[in-house]
N, C-alpha and C positions, 0 to 999 in steps of 0.2 A: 367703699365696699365692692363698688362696681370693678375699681379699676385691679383690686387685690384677686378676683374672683378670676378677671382676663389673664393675667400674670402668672397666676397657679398652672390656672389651663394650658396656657403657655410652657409652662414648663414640664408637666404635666405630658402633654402630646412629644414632647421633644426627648423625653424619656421614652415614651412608647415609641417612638419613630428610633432611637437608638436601640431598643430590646429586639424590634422588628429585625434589625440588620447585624443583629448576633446571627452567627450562622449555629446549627445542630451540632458541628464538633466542638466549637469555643463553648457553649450555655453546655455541653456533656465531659467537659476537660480533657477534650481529647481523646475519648472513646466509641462515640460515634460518628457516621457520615449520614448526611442528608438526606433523605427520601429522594424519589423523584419529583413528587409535589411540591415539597419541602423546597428542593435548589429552583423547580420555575418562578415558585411562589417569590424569592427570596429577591430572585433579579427582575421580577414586574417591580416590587418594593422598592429597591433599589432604583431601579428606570424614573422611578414616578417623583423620587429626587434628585434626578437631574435632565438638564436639558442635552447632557451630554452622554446620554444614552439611547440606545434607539434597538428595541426586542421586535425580531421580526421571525415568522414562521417559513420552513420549505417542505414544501413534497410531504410525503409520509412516510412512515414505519410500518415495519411486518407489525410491530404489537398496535396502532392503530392510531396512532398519535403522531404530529408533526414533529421535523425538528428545529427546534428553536437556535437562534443566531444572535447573543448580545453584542453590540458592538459598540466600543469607545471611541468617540471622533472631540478632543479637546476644543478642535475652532467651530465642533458641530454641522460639521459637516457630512453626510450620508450619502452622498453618490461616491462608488467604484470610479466612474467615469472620471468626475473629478479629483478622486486623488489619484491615478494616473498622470493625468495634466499636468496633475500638483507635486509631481515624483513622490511625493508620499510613501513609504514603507508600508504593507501591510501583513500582521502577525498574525499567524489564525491558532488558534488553543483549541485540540478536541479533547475532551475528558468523556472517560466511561464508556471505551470501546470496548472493556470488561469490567463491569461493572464490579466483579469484586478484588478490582484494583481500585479504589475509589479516592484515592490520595489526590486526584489531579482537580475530584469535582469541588473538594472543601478546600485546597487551598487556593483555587481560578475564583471562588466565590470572595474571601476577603481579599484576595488582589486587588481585585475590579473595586472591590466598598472602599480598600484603601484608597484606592487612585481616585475615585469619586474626591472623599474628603482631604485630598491633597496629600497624604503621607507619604504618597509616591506620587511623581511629576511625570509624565509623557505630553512633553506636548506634541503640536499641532503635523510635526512630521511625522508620527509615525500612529496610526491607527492599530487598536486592540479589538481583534473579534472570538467571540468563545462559543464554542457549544458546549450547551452546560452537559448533559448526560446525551454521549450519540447511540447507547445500544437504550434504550427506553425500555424493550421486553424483558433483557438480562435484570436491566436495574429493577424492574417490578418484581419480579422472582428473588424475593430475599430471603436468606439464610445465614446459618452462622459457621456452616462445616467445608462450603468446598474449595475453598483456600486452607490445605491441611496444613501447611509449611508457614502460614504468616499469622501473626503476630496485631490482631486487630485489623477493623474497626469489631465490636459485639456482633453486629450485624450487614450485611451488603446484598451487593446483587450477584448472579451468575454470569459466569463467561460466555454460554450460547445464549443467541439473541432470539427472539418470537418465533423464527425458525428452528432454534439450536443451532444456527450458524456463529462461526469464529468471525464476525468482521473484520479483523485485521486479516484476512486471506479473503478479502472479498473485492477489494477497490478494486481490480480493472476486471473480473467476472459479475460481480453486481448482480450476484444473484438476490440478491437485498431490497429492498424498498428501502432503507437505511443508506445501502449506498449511491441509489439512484439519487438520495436527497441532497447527500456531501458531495457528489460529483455538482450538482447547484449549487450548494454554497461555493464550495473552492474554485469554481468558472467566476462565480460572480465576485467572489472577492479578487481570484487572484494573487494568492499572497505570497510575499518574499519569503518568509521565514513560516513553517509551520512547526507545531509542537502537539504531540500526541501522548498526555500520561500515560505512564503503566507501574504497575510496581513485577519485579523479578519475581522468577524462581530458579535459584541456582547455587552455588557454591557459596560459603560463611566468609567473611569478612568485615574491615571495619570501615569500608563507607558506607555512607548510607543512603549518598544517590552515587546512581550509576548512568551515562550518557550512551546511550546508542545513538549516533549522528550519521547521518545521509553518506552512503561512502565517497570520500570525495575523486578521485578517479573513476567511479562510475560517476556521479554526478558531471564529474565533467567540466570542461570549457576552464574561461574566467572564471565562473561562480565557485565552482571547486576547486581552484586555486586557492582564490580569495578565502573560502571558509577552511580551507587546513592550514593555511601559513599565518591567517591573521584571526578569522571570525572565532572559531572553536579555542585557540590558547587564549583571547583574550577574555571568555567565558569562567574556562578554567581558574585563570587566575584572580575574578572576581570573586567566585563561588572558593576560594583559598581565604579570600579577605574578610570572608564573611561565616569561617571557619566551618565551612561545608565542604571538607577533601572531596576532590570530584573525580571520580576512573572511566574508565570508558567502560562499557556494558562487560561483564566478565560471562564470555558466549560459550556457556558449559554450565551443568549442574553438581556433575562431581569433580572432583580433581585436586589437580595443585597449582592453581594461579601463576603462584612466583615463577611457574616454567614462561609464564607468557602464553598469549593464545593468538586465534587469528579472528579478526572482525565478523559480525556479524553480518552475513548479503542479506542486504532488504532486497528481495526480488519486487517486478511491479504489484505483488497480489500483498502486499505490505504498505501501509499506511505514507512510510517513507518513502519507499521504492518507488510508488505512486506520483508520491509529489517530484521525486527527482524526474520522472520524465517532461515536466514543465518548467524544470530549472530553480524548481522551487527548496530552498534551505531546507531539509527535516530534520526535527531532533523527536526523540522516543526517550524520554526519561524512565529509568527505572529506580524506582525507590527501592531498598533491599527487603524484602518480606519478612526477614527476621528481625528487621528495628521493631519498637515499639510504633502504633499507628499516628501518634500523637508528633514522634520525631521528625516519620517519611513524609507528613502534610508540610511539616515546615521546613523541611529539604525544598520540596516540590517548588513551594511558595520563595525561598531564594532563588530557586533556581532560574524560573519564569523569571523573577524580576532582574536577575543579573544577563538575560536572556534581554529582554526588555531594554534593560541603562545601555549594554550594548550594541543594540539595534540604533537606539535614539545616537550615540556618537555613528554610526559607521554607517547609516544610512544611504550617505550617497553614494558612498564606497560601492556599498552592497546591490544598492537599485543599480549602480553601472557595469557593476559585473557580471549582475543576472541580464541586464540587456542584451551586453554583447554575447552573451550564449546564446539563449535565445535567437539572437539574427542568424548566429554562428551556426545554428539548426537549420535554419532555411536553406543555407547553401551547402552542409555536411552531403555528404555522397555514400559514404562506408560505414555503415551500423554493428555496433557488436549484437547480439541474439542473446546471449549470455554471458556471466566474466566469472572469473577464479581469479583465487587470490595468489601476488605474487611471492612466490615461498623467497625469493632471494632483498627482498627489501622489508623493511619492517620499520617504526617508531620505537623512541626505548621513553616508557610511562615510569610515574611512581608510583607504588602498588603497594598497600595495607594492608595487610594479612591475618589472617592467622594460622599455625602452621598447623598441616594437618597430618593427624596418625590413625594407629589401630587399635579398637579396643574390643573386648567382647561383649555380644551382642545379649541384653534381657529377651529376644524375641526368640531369635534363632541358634543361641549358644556360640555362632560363626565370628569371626570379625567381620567388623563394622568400621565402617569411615566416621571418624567424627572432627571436629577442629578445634584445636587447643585454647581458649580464651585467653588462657595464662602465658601463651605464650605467642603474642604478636609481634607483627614485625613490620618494619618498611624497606620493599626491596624496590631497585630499578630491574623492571621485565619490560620486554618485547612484545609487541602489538603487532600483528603484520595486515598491515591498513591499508596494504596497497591491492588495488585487482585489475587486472589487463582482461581486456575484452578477448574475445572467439565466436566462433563462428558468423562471420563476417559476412555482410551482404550488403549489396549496392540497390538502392531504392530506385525506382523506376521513376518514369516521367509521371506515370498516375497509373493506381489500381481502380480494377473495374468491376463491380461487384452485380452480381443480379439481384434482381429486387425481391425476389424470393426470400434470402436472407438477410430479413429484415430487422432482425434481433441485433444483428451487430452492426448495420448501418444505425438503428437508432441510439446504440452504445458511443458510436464515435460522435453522434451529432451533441449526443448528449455531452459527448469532452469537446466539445465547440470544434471540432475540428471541420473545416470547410466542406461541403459537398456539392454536385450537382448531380443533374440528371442527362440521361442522351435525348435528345430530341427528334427519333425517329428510329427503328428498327436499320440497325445497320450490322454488317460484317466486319470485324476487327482483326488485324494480325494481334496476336500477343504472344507473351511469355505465358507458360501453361503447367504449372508443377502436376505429378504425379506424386503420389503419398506410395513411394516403395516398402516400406518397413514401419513400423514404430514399437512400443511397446506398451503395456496398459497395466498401471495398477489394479491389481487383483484385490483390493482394500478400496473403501470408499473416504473418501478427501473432501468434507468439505462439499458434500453434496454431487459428488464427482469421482469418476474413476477416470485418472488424467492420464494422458497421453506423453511419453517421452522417450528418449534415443528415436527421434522422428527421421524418415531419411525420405528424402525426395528426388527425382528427375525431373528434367526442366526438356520442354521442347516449343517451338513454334508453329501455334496454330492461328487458322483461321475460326473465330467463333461468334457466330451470330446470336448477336445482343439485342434486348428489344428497348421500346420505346420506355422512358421510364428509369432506366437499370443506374444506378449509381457509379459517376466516375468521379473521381478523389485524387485532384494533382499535386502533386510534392511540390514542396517550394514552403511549406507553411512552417511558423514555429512549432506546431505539434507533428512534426514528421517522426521523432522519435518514440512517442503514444504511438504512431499507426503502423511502420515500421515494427515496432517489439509485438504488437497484436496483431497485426497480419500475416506475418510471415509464417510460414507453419511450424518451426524447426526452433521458434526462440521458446526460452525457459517456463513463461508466462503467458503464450501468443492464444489467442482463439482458440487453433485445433488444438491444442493440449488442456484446457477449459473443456473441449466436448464441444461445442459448437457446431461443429461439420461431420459430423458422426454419421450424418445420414445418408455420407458419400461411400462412405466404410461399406455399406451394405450392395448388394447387388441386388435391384428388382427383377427382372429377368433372366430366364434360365433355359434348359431345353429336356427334352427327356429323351435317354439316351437314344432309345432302340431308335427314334423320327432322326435324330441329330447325327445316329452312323451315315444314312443312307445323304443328309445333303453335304454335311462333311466331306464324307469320299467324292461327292461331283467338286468341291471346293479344291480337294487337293489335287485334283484332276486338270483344273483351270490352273493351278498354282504350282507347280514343279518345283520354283523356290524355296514355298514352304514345307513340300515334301522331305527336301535337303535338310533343312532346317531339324526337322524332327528327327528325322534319323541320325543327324548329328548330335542332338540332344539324346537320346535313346543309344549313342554309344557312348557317350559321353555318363548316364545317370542309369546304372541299373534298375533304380526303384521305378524311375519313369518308363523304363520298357519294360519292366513288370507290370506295368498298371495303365490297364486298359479306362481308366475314369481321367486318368492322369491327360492320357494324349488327349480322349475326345475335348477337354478343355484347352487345351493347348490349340489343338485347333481353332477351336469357338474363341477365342481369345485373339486368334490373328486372324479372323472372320469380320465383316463389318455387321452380321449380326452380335455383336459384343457392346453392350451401352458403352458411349462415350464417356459417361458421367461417372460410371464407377471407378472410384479411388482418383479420380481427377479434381485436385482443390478448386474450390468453386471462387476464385480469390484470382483476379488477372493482373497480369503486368504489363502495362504498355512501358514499351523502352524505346517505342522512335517518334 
């Protein structure tokens, strides 16, 4: 009786232990996604059947919670360090940087439970690390309306995080607790290949995942070679065999596809873009918003895994291409600041359609765009995938930062990039930009009204640095992180984040009537600048109309004039 009683229970708990590792979409047939309770809870469960899991916490979140890191190591092994050593590949999976994209969190959940129970094999080369939900605020904030345009789950979470911040425009500003946290994980892992779900919003068609990949000419080196000629069509044609048509991100909402389009720029304030300054693979799945929720989880879930089988063959391939980049940084000299796409080159894709007309509108009486279901198609279109780099700049022997600005010395430390300090109040020669021009969104961005068409002059001064002040030598594999965020004039750098705003301002000032009388001794001493003015004054009528105009003019070639205004705070040693 005794031994019938053990046996039940036995089977018994093995039942419960299987119901536990149903996830919320599979036990709702595909109509719901997970809480955020729900997915922690799912992968402690998970963890706690196998030894080859290992759930670890980083930093925190605007909404108040840390963020969690499951990771798979088959020979069970948990040190970074060591798989390095071990050339190891490592995959990093972030899900629910929009929360009411949720496709990435339900189908990262039965991967992982697969791979656990062996139905999918990764061994011991190539480690699986996931964050289950990285916006935790968005995901708490559940509703059912603000994905208008898609097509399930009942329920999710919102796009702005604890903040109402977009994290995907946050990785290299970090105005986030969210992203102080993945800037930890991704140093500590380090990973070859990342992947960040998302589901579209954009034009009707008939696939039903969409790849946004890492552009590979900006990506650059070896490693961008290697992933446009070999990594990405061999993706492709997995995700063909497994009768999931796969397109590249179709970068437009309205339109006519079959014309062809041009790639989407991940700038670095992009998940991807981000990881490409470390050499690192990104791919951005987009599942199309108009499938049903039920199809785009099991899009998402081949996709990873065809992601996955192709990582485990090409590994060393892949671990040796991103090497030699990487090195290939430490000795680069010439940085692009920004790139556009080459209009004269292009890929020719195959492309799923459906075509699109005009019909009239129940709202507006007007026409309206709509696309024909009845009438699809397969065409070859043109992709134009290529982007050459601009505005070029040569990186110094080392920038010199004062320790006042402390915000972005602790930004860089935090992307591991090497720093030190001066050991003693000294005078420097450097390179010294001046901020001549720029312009400023009139609209708020993202917690930001940014900076761009930035113009600068460059001169050689001498500038007395104190004890303390952060100098930061090139030579490092993160030259291209500091490089894109240093400089002032690139697309995503510091100053155009707001950062140095405070240089914009001028704190001292004069008042007129006191500033005629030293003025005129000034120009008295100075006969040069007398010329000067009066050449400008035949030159500018407004300016010899305007007597506020000159007294600054003066005051401005006066050495009462702060040195600091409009002077980037950001130096370049070049000898």
């Amino acid at each position: 009786m005794r031994l019938k009683f053990t046996v039940l229970t036995f089977f018994v708990t093995l039942i419960a232990s299987a119901q536990e590792l149903t996830t919320t979409f599979e036990k709702s047939a595909g109509l719901e996604t997970a809480t955020y309770a729900d997915c922690i809870a799912f992968y402690k469960k998970l963890a706690a059947t196998s030894n080859n899991i290992q759930v670890k916490t980083f930093g925190n979140t605007d909404a108040g919670y840390p963020l969690h890191l499951v990771i798979f190591s088959n020979d069970k092994s948990f040190s970074p360090i060591s798989w390095q050593q071990q050339n190891k590949l490592v995959v990093l999976v972030n899900n629910g940087i929009h929360p009411g994209e949720p496709d990435g969190i339900d189908a990262s959940m039965m991967l992982l439970r697969d791979i656990v129970k062996g139905k999918i094999v990764v061994p011991s080369n190539v480690i699986l690390a996931i964050i289950p939900i990285y916006n935790i605020g968005g995901s708490l904030n559940r509703g059912s309306f603000s994905r208008v345009n898609q097509d399930g789950p009942l329920t999710y979470g919102f796009r702005g995080n604890a903040q109402n911040l977009d994290l995907n425009r946050d990785f290299t500003k970090s105005d986030s607790r969210n992203a102080k946290a993945f800037a930890q994980i991704f140093h500590y892992l380090n990973p070859d290949i990342f992947i960040d779900n998302h589901v579209s919003d954009g034009a009707d068609y008939q696939h039903t995942m969409t790849l946004l990949t890492t552009q590979h000419s900006k990506l650059g080196g070896s490693i961008g070679n290697y992933l446009h000629a070999t990594f990405e069509p061999s993706i492709f044609k997995s995700m063909a065999s497994k009768n999931w048509p796969l397109t590249p991100y179709v970068n437009f909402e309205e339109g006519s596809p079959e014309k062809g389009w041009q790639a989407f720029y991940d700038a670095p304030r992009y998940s991807t873009g981000y990881a490409a300054l470390f050499g690192t693979i990104g791919f951005m799945p987009e599942t199309h918003m108009l499938k049903p929720f039920a199809q785009r989880v099991k899009s998402d879930y081949a996709l990873m895994e065809s992601i996955l089988q192709q990582a485990i063959l090409q590994a060393n391939a892949i671990k040796q291409s991103r090497k030699e980049s990487l090195e290939s940084i430490k000795h680069q000299q010439s940085f692009a600041l920004n790139f556009v796409v080459d209009s004269t080159r292009k890929d020719t894709i195959t492309f799923l359609g459906y075509t699109a007309e005009q019909k009239k509108s129940d709202v507006t009486g007007m026409n309206r765009l709509f696309y024909n279901h009845e009438q699809p198609f397969s065409k070859q279109v043109g992709l134009y995938n290529y982007f050459v780099g601009q505005n070029m700049v040569q990186k110094p022997k080392a920038y010199i930062i004062p320790q006042g600005w402390h915000d972005v010395i602790d930004l860089l430390k935090l992307n591991h990039v090497a720093t030190a300090t001066l050991a003693k109040d000294t005078q420097i020669l450097v390179d010294a930009y001046r901020i001549e021009d720029f312009k400023t969104s009139p609209h708020a961005y993202e917690k930001h009204y940014r900076h761009s068409n930035t113009k600068v002059s460059i001169t050689q001064q001498k500038i007395q640095f104190l004890k303390g002040d952060c100098i930061i030598y090139t030579g490092q594999i993160y030259d291209r992180f500091l490089v894109e965020m240093l400089e002032p004039t690139g697309d995503d750098s510091y100053f155009a984040w707001n950062f140095f705003d405070a240089i914009l301002q001028q704190k001292e000032g004069y008042s007129d009537y006191r500033w005629e009388d030293i003025a005129a001794k000034y120009l008295q001493l100075h006969p040069e600048l007398q010329e000067e003015m009066a050449a400008k004054r035949q030159a500018d009528p407004k300016f010899a109309a305007s007597a506020s105009q000159q007294l600054d003019f003066v005051y401005k070639h006066s050495p009462y004039y702060e040195p600091a205004h409009l002077r980037y705070p950001i130096y370049r040693l070049v000898q």
